[in-house]
C-alpha positions in Angstrom: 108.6 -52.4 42.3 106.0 -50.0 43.5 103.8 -48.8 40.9 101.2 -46.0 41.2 98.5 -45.2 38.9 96.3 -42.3 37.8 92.8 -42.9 38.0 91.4 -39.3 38.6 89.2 -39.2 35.4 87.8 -42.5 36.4 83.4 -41.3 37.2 80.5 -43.2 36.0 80.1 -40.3 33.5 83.6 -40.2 32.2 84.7 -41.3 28.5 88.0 -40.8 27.1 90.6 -41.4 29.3 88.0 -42.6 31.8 87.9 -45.4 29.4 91.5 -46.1 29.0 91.9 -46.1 33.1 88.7 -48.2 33.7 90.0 -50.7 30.8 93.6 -50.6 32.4 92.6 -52.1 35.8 90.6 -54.4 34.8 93.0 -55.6 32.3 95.8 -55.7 35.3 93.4 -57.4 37.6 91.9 -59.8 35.4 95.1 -61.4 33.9 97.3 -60.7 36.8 99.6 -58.2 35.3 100.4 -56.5 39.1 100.7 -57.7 42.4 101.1 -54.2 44.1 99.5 -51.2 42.4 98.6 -48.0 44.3 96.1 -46.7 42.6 94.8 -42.4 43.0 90.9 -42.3 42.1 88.5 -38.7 42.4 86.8 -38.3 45.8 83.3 -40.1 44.1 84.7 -42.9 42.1 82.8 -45.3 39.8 82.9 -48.1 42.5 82.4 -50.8 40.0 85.2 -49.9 37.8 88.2 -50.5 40.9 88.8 -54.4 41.2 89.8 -55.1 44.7 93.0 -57.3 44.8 95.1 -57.8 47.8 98.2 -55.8 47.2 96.3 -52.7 45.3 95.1 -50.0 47.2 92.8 -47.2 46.1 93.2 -43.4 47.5 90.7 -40.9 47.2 91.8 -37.3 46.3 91.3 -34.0 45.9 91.9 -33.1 41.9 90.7 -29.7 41.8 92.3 -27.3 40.4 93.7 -30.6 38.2 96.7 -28.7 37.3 97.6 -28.5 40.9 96.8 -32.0 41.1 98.9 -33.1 38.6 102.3 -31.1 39.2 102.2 -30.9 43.0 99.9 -33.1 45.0 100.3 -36.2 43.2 104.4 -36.2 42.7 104.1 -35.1 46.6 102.1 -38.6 47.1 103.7 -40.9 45.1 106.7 -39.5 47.1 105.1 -39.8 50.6 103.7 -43.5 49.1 107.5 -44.6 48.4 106.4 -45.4 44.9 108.9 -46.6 42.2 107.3 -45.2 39.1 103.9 -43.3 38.3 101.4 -44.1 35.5 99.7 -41.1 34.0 98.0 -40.4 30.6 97.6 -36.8 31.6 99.2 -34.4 29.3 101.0 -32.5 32.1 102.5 -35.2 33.7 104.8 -33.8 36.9 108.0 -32.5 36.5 109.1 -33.6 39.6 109.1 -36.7 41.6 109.3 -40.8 41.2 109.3 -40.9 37.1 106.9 -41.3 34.9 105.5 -43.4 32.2 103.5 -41.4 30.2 100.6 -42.2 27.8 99.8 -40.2 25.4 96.4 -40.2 23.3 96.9 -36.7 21.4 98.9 -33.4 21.3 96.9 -30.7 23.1 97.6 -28.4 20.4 94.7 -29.8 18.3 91.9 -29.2 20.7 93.4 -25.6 21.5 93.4 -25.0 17.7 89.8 -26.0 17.3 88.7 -24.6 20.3 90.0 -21.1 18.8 88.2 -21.5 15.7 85.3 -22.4 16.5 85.2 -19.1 19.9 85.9 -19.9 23.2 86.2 -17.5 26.6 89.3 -16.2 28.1 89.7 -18.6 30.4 89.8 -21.3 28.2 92.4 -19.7 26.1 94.4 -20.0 29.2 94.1 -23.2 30.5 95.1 -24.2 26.3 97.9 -21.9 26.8 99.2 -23.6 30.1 98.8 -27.1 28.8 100.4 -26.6 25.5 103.4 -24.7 27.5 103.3 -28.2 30.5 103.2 -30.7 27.7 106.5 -29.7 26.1 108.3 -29.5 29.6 106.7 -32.8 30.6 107.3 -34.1 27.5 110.9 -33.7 28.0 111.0 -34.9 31.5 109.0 -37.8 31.3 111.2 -41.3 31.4 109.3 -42.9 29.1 106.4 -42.1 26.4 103.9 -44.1 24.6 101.5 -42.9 22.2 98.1 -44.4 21.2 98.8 -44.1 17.8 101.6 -43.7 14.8 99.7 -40.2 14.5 99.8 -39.4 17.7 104.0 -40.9 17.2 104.6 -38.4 14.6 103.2 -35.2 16.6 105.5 -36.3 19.3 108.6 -36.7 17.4 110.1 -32.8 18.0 109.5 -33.5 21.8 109.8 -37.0 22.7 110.9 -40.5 21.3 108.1 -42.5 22.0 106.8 -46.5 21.1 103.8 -46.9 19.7 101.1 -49.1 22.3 97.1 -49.0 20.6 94.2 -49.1 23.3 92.1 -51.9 23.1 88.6 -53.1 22.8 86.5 -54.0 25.9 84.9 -57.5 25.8 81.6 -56.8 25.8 81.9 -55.0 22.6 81.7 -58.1 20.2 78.7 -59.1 17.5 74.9 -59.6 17.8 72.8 -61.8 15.7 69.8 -59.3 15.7 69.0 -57.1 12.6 70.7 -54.1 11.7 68.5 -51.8 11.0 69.9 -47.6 11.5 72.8 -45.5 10.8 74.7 -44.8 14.3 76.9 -41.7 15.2 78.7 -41.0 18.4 78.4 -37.1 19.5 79.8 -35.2 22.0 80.4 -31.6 22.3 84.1 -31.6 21.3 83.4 -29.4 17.8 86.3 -31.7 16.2 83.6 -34.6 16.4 82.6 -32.5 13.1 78.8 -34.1 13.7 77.1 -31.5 11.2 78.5 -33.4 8.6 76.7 -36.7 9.5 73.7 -35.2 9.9 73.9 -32.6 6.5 75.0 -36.3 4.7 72.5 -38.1 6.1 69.9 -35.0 5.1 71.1 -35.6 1.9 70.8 -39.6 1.6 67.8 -39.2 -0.3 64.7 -41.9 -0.3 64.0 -45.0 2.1 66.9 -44.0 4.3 66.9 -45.9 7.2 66.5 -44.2 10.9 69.9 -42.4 12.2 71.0 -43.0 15.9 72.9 -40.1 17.2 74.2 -41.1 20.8 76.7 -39.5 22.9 77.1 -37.1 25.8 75.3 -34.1 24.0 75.0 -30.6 26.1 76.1 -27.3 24.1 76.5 -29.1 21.0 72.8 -30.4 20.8 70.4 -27.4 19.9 72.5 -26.6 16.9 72.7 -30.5 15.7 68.6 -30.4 16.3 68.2 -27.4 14.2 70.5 -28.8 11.5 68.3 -31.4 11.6 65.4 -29.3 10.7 66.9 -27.6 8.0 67.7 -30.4 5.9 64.3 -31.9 7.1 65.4 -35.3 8.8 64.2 -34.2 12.4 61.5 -36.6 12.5 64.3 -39.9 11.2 66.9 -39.5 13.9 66.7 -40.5 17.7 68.7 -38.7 19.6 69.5 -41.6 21.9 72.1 -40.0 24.8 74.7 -41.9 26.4 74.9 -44.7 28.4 78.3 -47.1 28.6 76.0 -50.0 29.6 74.5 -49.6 26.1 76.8 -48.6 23.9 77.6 -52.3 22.6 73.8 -53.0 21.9 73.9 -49.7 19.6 76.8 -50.9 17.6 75.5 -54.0 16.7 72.0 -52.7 15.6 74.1 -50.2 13.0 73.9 -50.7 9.8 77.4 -48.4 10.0 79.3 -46.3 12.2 79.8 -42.5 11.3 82.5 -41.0 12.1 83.8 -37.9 10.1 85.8 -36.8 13.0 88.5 -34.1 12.1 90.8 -35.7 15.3 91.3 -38.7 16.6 94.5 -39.9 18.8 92.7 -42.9 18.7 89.6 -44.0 17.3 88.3 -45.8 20.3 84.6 -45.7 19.0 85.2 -46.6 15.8 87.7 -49.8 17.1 84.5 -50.6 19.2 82.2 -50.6 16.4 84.4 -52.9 14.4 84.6 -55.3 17.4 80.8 -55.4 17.3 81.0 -56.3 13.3 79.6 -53.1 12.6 81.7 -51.2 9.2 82.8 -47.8 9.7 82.5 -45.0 7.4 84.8 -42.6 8.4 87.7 -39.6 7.7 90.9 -40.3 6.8 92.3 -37.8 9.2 94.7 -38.7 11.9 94.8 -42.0 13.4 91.6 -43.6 12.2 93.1 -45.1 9.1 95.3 -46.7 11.6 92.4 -48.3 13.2 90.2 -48.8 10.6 91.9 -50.0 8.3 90.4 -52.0 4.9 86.6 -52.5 7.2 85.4 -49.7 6.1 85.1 -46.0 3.8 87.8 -43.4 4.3 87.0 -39.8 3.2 87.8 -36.4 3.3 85.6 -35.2 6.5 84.2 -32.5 4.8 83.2 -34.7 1.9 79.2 -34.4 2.3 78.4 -36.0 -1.1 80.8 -38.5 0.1 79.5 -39.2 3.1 76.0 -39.7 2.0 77.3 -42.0 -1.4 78.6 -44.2 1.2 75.7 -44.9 3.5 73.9 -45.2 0.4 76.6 -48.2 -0.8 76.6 -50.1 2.8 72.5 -49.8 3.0 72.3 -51.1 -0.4 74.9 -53.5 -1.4 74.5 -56.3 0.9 77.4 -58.1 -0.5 79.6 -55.2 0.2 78.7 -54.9 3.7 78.7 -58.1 4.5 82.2 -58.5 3.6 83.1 -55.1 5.4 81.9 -57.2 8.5 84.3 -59.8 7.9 86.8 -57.5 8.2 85.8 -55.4 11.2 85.9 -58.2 13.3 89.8 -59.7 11.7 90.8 -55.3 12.1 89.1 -55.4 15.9 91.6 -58.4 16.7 94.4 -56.2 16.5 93.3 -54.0 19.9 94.1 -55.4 23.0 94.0 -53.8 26.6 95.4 -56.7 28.0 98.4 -56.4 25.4 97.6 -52.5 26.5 97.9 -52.6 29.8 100.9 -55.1 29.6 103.4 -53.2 28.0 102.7 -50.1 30.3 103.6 -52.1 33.2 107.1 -53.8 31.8 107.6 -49.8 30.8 107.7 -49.3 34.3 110.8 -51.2 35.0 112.2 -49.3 31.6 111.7 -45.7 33.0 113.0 -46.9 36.6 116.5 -48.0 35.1 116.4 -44.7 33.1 115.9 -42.9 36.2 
C-alpha cells in the first residue's frame, strides 16, 4: 500500500497542525510504523522535522492559493504518484482522487463564528464561507474520519461517523526538578485563546503574586494584551516571553500552572503538554479540554475572572494541593500518545482503501 501524506503546514514557525504533522513522522519513523510513505512538504520545509528513511520520499510544492492546493494539485499528485490512500488533517480534504483519511482537530464553524464577532475584512468572511461550504462536502466524501477529540466527535456527528484518535505528547515535554516559580499562559492571536482573561485574573490576584509568563506567537493580539496590562497595573510582573518550540518544555516546567481559559479547543495540545511536564492546568471547561485535562487541574467557566484569579491563588498557596495536581498531570499525560496517534492513522489507511 502506497501512502501519501500532507505535510504543507510543516515550517519552523508553524504550530497547530504543524505540530500534529511534525509529531506524525517522527512517530512513523521512529517506531517503524511505514515502510513507503510519500510525503508533500511547502517549498521551505523545516529540514529537521523530515526523517529520511529509505522508502519515504519528500516532495516540495507549491501550496498557494491552499485551496487550490488542496482540491486540485494534490489529488492530481497523489494520482500521478500512484498512491493508495492520502493523509490529510486539512479541513477541505479533495473531493476527488485516491481516498482519504481525514483528521479532524475542529469544525471550521467555530473560528468563522469568532472571527465574526470579534470584526474581520471581506476577505476573510469569504475564505470562512468557502471552508465551511468544502468541509461539509469533504466531509461526506472522505473514506474515513477521525477526530482529535469526543468534542470535536459530536460536532461531526450531522456529517460524518467518525472514531475518536487524541494527539499525543512529544517526548521532550516531561518534568524538571528546578523550582517553579511564575504563572505561564500560551498566546497567540486566535481571539478564541480569550488571553484578556488571564491577564484581567492575574490583575486581580492581589499581593505577592508571583511573575506571569505570557509566551506564544503574539502579532495583532499584543498591543491590546500590553495595554490590558497597564490598566489593571501588572505591566511591570509579566514577561512577555515570545515563542520558541525549542523552549517551550523549559517554560512548562518552571510554571507554577498553566492558564488556559480558551473558549475553543479541538484539542488542548498545550495544556496535554503542560501536564506531561508536571505542570497543573487551570483551565475552561469548554470543548475538549475537560477531555484532556481531566482531574489535574481547575475547570471553569472562561469568563469566570474571580474564578480564574481564586485559583492561581489556591495552586500558589496550597502546596499540598498542587503537589497532588502534579501527581496527576503526569498519570492524565500518559493517556496521549503520537505513536498510538500516528498508528491508528496508518491501519486507517487500509480501512478507507477497502471502503473505496
Amino acid at each position: 500500500m502506497r501512502i501519501g501524506f500532507d505535510a504543507t503546514s510543516l515550517t519552523a514557525s508553524g504550530k497547530g497542525i504543524a505540530r500534529f504533522q511534525r509529531e506524525f513522522l517522527r512517530a512513523a519513523a521512529e517506531h517503524g510504523l511505514v515502510g513507503r510513505l510519500d510525503v508533500f512538504v511547502p517549498e521551505q520545509p523545516d529540514e529537521s522535522a523530515l526523517p529520511q528513511l529509505a522508502g519515504w520520499r519528500y516532495h516540495r510544492v507549491r501550496t498557494r492559493p491552499m485551496v487550490v492546493w488542496e482540491q486540485v494539485r494534490l489529488p492530481a499528485l497523489a494520482r500521478r504518484r500512484g498512491l493508495d490512500v492520502v493523509i490529510t488533517a486539512s479541513e477541505r480534504a479533495a473531493l476527488w482522487g485516491p481516498p482519504e483519511v481525514v483528521y479532524i482537530y475542529e469544525h471550521p464553524r467555530h473560528r468563522a463564528r469568532r472571527s465574526r464577532e470579534v470584526g474581520t475584512s471581506v476577505r476573510q468572511r469569504l475564505v470562512d464561507s468557502t471552508t465551511l461550504a468544502l468541509f461539509r462536502l469533504a466531509m461526506r466524501h472522505a473514506a474515513v474520519v477521525l477526530a482529535a477529540s469526543e468534542s470535536t466527535a459530536r460536532d461531526l456527528a450531522p456529517l460524518a461517523e467518525s472514531r475518536v484518535v487524541y494527539s499525543g505528547v512529544g517526548e521532550e515535554f516531561s518534568p524538571g526538578s528546578g523550582p517553579r516559580t511564575y504563572l505561564l499562559h500560551v498566546a497567540s492571536d486566535d481571539p478564541r485563546d480569550n488571553s484578556e482573561v488571564v491577564i484581567d485574573a492575574y490583575g486581580a490576584y492581589g499581593d505577592d503574586r508571583p511573575p506571569l509568563v505570557v509566551a506564544g506567537p503574539l502579532r495583532k493580539a499584543r498591543p491590546m494584551l500590553e495595554a490590558r496590562a497597564r490598566s489593571a497595573g501588572v505591566w511591570d510582573e509579566i514577561c512577555w516571553a515570545g515563542f520558541q518550540q525549542e523552549g517551550l518544555a523549559d517554560l512548562y516546567r518552571g510554571a507554577i500552572a498553566y492558564i488556559d481559559p480558551s473558549l475553543y479547543e479541538g484539542f488542548g495540545l498545550q495544556a496535554a503538554e503542560a501536564l506531561a511536564c508536571g505542570t497543573p492546568v487551570i483551565a475552561s471547561y469548554r470543548t475538549s479540554l475537560p477531555e484532556v485535562v481531566g482531574d489535574a487541574g481547575i475547570l471553569l467557566d472562561p469568563h469566570d475572572l474571580a474564578g480564574f484569579a481564586d485559583a492561581m491563588r489556591r495552586v500558589v498557596s496550597d502546596d499540598a494541593f498542587a503537589a497532588d495536581l502534579r501527581e496527576k498531570a503526569l498519570v492524565q499525560a500518559a493517556r496521549f500518545s503520537w505513536e498510538h496517534n500516528a498508528r491508528t492513522l496508518i491501519e486507517a489507511c487500509s480501512q478507507a482503501v477497502k471502503r473505496s
